[in-house]
DOVO-226024 format. One record per residue (C-alpha): residue number from 1; residue in three letters; x, y, z. Coordinates in nm, 3 decimals, decimal comma. Layout:
NODE num residu      xx      yy      zz
NODE NUM    ALA       X       Y       Z
...
//
This chain:
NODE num residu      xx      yy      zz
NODE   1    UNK  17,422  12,030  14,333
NODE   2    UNK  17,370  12,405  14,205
NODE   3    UNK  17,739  12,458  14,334
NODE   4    UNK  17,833  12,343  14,030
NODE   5    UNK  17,722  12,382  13,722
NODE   6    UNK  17,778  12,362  13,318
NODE   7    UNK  17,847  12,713  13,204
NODE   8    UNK  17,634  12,711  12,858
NODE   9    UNK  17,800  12,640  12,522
NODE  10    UNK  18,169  12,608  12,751
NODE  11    UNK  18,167  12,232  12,592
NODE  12    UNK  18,264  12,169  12,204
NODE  13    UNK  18,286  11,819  11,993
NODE  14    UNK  18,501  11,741  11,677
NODE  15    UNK  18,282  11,620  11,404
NODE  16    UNK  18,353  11,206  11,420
NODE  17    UNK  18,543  11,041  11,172
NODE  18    UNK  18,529  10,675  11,056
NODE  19    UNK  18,831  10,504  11,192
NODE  20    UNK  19,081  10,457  10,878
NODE  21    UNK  19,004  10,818  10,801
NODE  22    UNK  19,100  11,166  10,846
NODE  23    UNK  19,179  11,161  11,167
NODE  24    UNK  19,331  10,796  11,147
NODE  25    UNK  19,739  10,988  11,181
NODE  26    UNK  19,629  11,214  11,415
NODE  27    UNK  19,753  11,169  11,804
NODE  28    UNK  19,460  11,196  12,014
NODE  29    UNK  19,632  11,364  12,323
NODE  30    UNK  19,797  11,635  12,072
NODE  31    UNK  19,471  11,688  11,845
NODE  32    UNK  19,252  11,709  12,151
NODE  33    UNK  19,475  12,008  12,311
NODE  34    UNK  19,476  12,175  11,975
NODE  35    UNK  19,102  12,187  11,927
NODE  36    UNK  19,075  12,290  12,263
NODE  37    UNK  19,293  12,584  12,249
NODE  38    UNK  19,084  12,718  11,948
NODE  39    UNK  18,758  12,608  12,132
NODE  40    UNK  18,896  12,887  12,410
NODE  41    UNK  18,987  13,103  12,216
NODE  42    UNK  18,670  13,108  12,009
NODE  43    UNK  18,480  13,130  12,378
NODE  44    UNK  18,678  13,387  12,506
NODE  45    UNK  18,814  13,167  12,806
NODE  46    UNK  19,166  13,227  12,943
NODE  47    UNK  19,318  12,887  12,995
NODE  48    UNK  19,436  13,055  13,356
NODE  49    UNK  19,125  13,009  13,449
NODE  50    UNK  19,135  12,639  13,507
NODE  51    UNK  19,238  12,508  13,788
NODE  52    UNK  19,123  12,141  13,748
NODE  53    UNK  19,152  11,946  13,472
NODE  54    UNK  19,088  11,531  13,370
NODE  55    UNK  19,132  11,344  13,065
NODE  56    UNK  18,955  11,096  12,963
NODE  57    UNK  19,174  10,818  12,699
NODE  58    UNK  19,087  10,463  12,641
NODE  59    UNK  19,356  10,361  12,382
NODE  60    UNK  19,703  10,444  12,457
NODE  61    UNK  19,930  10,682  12,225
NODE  62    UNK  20,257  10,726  12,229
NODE  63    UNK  20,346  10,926  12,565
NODE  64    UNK  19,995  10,863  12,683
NODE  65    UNK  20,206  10,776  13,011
NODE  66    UNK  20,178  11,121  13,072
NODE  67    UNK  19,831  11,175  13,021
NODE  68    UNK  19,577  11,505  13,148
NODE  69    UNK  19,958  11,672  13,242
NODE  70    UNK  20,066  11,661  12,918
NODE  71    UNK  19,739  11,759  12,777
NODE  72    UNK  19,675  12,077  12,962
NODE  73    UNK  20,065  12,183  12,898
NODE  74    UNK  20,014  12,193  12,520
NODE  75    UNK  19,691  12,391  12,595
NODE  76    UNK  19,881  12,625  12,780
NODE  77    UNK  19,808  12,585  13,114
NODE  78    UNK  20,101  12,412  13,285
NODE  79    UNK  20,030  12,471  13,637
NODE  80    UNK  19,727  12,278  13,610
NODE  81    UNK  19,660  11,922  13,744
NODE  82    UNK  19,448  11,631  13,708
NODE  83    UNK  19,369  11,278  13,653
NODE  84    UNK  19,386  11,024  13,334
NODE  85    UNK  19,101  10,815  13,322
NODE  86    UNK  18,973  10,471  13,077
NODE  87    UNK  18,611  10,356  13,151
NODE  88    UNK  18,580  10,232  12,841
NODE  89    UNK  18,224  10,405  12,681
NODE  90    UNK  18,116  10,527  13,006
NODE  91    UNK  18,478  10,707  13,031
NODE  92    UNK  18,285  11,085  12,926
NODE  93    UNK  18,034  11,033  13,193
NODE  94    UNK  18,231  10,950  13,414
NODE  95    UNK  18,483  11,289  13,348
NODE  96    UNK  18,242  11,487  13,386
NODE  97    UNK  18,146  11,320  13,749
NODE  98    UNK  18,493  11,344  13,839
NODE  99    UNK  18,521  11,750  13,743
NODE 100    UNK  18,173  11,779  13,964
NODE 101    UNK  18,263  11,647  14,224
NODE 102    UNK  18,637  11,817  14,242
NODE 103    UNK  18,404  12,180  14,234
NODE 104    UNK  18,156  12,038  14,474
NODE 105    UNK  18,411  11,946  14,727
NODE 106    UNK  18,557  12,261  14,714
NODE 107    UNK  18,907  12,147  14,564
NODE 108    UNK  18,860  12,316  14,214
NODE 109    UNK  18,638  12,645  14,093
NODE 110    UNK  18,653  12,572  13,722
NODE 111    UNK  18,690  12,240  13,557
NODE 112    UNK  18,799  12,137  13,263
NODE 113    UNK  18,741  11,784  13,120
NODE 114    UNK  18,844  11,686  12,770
NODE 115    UNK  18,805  11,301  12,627
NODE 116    UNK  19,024  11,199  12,344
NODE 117    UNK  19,069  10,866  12,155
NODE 118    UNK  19,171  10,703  11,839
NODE 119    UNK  19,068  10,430  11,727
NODE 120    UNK  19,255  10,423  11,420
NODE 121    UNK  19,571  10,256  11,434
NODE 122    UNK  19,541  10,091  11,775
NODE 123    UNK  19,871   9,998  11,958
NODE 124    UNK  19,963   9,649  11,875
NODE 125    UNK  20,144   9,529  12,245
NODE 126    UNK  20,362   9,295  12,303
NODE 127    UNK  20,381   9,179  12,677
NODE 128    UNK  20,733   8,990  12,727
NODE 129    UNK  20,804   8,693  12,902
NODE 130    UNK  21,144   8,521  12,955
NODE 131    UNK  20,968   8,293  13,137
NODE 132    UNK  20,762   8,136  12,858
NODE 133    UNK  20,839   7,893  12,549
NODE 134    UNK  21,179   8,013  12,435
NODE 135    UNK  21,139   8,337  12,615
NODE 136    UNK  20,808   8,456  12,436
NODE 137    UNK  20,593   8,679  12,520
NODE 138    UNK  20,241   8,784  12,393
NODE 139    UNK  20,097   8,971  12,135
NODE 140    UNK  19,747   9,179  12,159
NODE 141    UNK  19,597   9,421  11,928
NODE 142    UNK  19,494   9,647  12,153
NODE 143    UNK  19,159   9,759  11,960
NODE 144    UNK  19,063   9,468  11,774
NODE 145    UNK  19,141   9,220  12,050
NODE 146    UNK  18,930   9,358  12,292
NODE 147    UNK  18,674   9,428  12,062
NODE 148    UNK  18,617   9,041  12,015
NODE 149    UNK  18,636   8,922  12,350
NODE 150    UNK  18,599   8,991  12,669
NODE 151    UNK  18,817   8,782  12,875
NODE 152    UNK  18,591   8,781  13,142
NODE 153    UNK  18,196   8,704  12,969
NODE 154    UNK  18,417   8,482  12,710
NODE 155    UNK  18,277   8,663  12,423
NODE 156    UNK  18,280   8,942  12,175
NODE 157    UNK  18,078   9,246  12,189
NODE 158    UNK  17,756   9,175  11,917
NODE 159    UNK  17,733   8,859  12,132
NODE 160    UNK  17,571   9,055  12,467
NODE 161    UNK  17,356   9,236  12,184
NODE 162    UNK  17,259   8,902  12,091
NODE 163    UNK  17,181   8,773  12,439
NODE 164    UNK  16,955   9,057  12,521
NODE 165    UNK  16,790   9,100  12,258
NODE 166    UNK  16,680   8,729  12,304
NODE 167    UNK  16,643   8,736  12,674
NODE 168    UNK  16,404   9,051  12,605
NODE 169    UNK  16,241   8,923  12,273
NODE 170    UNK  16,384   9,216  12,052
NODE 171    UNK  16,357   9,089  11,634
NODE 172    UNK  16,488   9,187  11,327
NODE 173    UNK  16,219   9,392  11,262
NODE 174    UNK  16,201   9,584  11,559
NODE 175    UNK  16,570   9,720  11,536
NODE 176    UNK  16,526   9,773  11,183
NODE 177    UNK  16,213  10,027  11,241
NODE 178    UNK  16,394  10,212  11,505
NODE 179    UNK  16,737  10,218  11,275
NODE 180    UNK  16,554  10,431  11,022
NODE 181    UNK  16,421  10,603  11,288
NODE 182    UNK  16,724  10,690  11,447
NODE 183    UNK  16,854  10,781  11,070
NODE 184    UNK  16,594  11,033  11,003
NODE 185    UNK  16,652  11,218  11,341
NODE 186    UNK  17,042  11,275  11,223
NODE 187    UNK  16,925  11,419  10,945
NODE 188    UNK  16,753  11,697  11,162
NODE 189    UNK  17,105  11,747  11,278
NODE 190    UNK  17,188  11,847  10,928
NODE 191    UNK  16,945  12,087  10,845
NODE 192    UNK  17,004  12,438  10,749
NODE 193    UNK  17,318  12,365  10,679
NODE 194    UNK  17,374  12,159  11,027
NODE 195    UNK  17,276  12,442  11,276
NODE 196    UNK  17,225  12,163  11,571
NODE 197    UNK  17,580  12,046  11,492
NODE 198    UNK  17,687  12,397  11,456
NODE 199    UNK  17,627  12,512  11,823
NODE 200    UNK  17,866  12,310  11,951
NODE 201    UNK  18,094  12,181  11,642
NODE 202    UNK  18,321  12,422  11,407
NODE 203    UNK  18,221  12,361  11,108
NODE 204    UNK  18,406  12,332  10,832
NODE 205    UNK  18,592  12,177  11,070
NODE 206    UNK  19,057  12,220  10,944
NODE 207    UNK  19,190  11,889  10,935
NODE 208    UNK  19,556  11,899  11,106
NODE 209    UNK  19,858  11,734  10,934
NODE 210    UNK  19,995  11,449  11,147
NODE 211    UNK  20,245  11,727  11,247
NODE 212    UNK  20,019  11,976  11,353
NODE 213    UNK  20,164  12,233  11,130
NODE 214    UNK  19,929  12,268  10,871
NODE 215    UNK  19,588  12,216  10,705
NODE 216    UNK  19,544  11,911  10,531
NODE 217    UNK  19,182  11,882  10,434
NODE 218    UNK  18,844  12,017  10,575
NODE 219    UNK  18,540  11,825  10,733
NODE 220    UNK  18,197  11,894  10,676
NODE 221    UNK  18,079  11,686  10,899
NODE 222    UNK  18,077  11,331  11,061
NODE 223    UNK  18,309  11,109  10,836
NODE 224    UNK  18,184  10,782  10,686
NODE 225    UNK  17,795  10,742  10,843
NODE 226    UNK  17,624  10,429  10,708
NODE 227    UNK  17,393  10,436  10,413
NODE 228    UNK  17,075  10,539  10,570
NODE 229    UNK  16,826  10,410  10,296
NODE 230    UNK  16,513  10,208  10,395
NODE 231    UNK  16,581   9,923  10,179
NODE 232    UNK  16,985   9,910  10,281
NODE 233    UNK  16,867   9,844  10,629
NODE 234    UNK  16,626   9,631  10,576
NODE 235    UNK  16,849   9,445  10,353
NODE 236    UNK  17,127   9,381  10,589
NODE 237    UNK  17,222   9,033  10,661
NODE 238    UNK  17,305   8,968  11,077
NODE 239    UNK  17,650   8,945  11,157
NODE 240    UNK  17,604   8,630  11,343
NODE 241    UNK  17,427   8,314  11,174
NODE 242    UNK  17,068   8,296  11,305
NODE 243    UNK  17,084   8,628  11,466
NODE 244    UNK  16,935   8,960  11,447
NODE 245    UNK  17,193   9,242  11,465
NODE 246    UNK  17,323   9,346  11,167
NODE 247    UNK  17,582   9,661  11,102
NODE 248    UNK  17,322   9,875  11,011
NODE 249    UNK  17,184   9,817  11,361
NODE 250    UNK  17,507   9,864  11,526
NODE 251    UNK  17,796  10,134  11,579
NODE 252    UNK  18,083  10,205  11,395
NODE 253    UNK  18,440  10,274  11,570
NODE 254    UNK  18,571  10,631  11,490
NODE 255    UNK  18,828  10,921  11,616
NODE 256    UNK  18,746  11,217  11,770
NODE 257    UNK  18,779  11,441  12,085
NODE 258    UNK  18,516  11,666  12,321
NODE 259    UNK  18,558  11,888  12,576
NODE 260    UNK  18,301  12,042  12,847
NODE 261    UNK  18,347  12,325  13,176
NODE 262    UNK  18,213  12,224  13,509
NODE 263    UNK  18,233  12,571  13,784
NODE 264    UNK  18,108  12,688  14,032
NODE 265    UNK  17,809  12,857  13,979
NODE 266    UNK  17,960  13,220  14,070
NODE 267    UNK  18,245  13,171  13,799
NODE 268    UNK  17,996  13,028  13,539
NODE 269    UNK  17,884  13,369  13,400
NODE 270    UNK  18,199  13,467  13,342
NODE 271    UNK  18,274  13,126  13,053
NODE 272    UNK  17,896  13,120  12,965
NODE 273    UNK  17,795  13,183  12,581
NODE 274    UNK  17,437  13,277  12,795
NODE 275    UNK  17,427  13,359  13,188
NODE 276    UNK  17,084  13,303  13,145
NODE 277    UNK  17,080  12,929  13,115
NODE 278    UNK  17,145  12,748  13,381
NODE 279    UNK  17,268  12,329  13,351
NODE 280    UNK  17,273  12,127  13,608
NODE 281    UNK  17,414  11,776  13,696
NODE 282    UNK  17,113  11,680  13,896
NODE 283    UNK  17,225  11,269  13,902
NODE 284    UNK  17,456  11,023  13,812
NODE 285    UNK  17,402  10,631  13,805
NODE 286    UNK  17,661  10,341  13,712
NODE 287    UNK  17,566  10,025  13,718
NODE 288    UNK  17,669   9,661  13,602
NODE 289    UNK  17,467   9,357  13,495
NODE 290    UNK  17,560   8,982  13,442
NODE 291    UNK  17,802   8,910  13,232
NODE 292    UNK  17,728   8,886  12,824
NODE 293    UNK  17,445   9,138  12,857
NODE 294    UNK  17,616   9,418  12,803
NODE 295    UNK  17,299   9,658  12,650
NODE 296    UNK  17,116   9,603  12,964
NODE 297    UNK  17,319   9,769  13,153
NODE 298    UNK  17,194  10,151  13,107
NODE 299    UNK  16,848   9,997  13,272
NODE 300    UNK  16,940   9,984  13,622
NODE 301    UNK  17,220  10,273  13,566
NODE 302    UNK  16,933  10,487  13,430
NODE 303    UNK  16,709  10,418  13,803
NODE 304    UNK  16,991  10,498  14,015
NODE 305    UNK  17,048  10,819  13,807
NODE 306    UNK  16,690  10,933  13,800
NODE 307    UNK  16,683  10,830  14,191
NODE 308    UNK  16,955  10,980  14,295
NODE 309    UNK  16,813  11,300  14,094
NODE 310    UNK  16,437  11,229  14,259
NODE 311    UNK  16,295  11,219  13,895
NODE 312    UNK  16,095  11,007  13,746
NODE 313    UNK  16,094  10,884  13,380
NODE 314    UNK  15,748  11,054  13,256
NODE 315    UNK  15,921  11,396  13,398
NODE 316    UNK  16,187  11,361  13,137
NODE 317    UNK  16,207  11,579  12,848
NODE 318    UNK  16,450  11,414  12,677
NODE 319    UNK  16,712  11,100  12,647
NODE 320    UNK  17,005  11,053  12,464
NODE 321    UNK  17,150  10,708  12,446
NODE 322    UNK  17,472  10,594  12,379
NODE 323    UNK  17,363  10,295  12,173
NODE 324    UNK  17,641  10,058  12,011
NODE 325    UNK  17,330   9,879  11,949
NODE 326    UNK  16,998   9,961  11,859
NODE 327    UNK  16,892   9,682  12,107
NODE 328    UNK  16,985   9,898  12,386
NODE 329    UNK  16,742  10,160  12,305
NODE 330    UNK  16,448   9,939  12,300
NODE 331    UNK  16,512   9,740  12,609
NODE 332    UNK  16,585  10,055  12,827
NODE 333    UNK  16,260  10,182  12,651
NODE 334    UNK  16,092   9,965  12,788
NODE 335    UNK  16,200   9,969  13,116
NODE 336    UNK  16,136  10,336  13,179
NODE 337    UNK  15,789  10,354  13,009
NODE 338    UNK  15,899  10,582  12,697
NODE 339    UNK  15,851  10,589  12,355
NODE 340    UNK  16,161  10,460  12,157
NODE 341    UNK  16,096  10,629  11,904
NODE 342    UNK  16,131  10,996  12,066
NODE 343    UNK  16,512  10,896  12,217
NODE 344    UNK  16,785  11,064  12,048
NODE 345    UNK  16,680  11,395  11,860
NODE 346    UNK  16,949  11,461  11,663
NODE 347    UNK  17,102  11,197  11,621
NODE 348    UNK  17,331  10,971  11,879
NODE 349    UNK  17,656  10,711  11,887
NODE 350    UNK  17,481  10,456  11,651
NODE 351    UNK  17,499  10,690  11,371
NODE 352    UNK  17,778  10,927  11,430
NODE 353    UNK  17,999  10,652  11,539
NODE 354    UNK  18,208  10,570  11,868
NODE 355    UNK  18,574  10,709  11,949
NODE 356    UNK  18,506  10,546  12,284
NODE 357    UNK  18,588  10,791  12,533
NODE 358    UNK  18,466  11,131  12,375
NODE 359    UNK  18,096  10,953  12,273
NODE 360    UNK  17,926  11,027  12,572
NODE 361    UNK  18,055  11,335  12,622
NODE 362    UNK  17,909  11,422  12,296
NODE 363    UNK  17,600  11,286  12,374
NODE 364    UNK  17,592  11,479  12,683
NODE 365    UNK  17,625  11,817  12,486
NODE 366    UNK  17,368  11,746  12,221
NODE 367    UNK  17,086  11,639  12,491
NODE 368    UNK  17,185  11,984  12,668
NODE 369    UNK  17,152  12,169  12,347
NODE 370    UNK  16,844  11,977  12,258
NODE 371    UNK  16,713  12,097  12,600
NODE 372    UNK  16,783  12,432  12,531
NODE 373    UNK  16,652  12,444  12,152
NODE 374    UNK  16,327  12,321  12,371
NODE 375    UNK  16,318  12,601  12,661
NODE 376    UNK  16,482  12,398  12,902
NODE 377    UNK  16,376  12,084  13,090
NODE 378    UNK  16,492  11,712  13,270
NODE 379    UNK  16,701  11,470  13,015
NODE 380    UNK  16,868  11,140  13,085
NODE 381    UNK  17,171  11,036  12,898
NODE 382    UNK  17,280  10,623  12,972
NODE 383    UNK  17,541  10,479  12,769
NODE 384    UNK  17,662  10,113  12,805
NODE 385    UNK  18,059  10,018  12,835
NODE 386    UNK  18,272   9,741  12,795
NODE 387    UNK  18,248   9,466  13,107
NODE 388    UNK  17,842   9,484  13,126
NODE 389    UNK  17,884   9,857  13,266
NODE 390    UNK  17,725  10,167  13,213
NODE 391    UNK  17,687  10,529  13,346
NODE 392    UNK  17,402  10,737  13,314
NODE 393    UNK  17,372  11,125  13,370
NODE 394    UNK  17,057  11,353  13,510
NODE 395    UNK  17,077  11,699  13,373
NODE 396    UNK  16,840  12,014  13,379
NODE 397    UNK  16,865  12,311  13,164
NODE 398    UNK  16,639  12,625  13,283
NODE 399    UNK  16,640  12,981  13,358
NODE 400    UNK  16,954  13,123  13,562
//
């Protein structure tokens, strides 16, 4: 697998913003080529230097038809070709497999992949039918629609939180402790005036107008993160009657995009911010469980990962989750053996929120950066996805 590899600090995030806010105008295909091109340019990369590139886009924009070709035109690099891909949550992990393997076989020497979504402002479709009732046809809203049921389980999305954390006898109290938990590690994410989030974010971060002509505002930072106080979480009501999730123990949608370089390993020095750091994909898992138990999946995704990497759990030196739910921290905790409460340095997907396709690809670059910050090492990212899926990611960081 050292035939291709992550050139170091060739990957970048947008801070996240809370859908409804400033990125809710923004298209995501158009705003994710922009922040690329000044991610490049920033790095030093010629854009001639791709010659691979996927997208990864979960909720259609206008022109979306034309997807990753469209994409890498406006980032100036026409002549370069490549897939459009939707896998739901797991859609970053599964990017980033895709520009692997296109280096591995051979087919590609540097890869680009770039995930870009809004949640904001989801297409509302309308699906004719001349066949039907006085010729009518039906309506969906794409986001909210899906978010509330899944046509195949027969249920909405806090319901498989629900199920599991019955099934593995998760409480109230439980997710609450390891809420705040995840709440305080964020905030290590913001210290000295966010240096984590600064080796990978630009920060302030120039908000585009819808037009992509000007500056219409800045960003600090992630937009709209819950209320992290003790007694807030605590004092959350579940969103189902008799239940145990509540919002503070549960994701937020959001916008944002992400980008990351896959090579081959004699073209990485030339895009690496450090030559001497080497990443590696050392394993990839997917996996799916029965249906309405959707934060179970990253268990068995997780095995095949660290199998297919011939790790094991105790050799890891870090995990990043992406968890829509607290739930699916603890119940993949327990299945490998670890400590919940040393997942996610920095922060993770519960906190920051979830554009869908760019969270994991996020996640991805903070556990390699939180490698790094510790000398190098094994970490596992697993994130669940719509349809009781999920993908999950080996990496190792260490001297080149």
């Amino acid at each position: 697998m050292t035939a291709a590899v992550l050139p170091y600090g060739a990957w970048w995030s947008t801070p996240f913003s809370r859908w409804q806010g400033s990125f809710c105008e923004l298209h995501a295909i158009r705003f994710a080529a922009q922040v690329a091109k000044g991610a490049l340019a920033a790095r030093n990369i010629d854009p001639a230097a791709i010659d691979f590139g996927v997208l990864g886009n979960t909720i259609p924009q206008k022109g979306s038809f034309y997807g990753a070709p469209w994409l890498f035109g406006e980032l100036s690099a026409p002549s370069v070709a490549g897939p459009t891909i939707s896998q739901a949550c797991a859609t970053g992990a599964r990017i980033l497999a895709v520009a692997r393997d296109e280096v591995l076989r051979g087919d590609a020497s540097v890869a680009l992949a770039i995930a870009a979504d809004r949640v904001s402002n989801g297409p509302q479709i309308y699906y004719p039918s001349a066949a039907g009732p006085g010729g009518a046809g039906a309506h969906e809203s794409f986001v909210l629609d899906n978010f509330s049921h899944d046509p195949f389980a027969r249920c909405a999305m806090i319901d498989t939180a629900e199920n599991v954390a019955a099934e593995h006898g998760v409480g109230r109290e439980e997710q609450d402790d390891v809420t705040i938990r995840r709440y305080e590690q964020y905030r290590d994410a913001l210290r000295d005036d966010r240096a984590f989030q600064r080796r990978y974010m630009t920060l302030p971060f120039e908000v585009p107008d819808k037009a992509f002509r000007n500056i219409a505002g800045h960003l600090n930072g992630d937009e709209g993160v819950h209320d992290a106080r003790k007694d807030a979480i605590r004092a959350r009501r579940p969103v189902r009657e008799g239940g145990t999730v509540t919002h503070a123990g549960q994701t937020h949608p959001a916008d944002g995009n992400a980008g990351i370089f896959v090579a081959k390993r004699e073209r990485a020095a030339e895009l690496s911010a450090d030559p001497g750091i080497l990443v590696e994909i050392l394993g990839i898992g997917q996996a799916r469980v029965k249906a309405a138990h959707m934060p179970a999946a990253p268990i068995p995704a997780a095995a095949r990962a660290l199998d297919a990497a011939g790790v094991k759990a105790e050799d890891l030196a870090a995990v990043k989750t992406h968890n829509p739910f607290v739930v699916n921290d603890i119940v993949l905790a327990r299945a490998l053996g670890i400590d919940v409460m040393s997942f996610n340095d920095f922060g993770c997907s519960l906190v920051w929120g979830h554009p869908q396709g760019p969270t994991g690809l996020r996640a991805i670059i903070e556990l390699i950066e939180a490698l790094a910050l510790r000398g190098g090492g094994v970490g596992l990212f697993a994130g669940c996805a719509a349809g009781d899926s999920a993908m999950a990611v080996i990496v190792r960081v260490s001297d080149a």
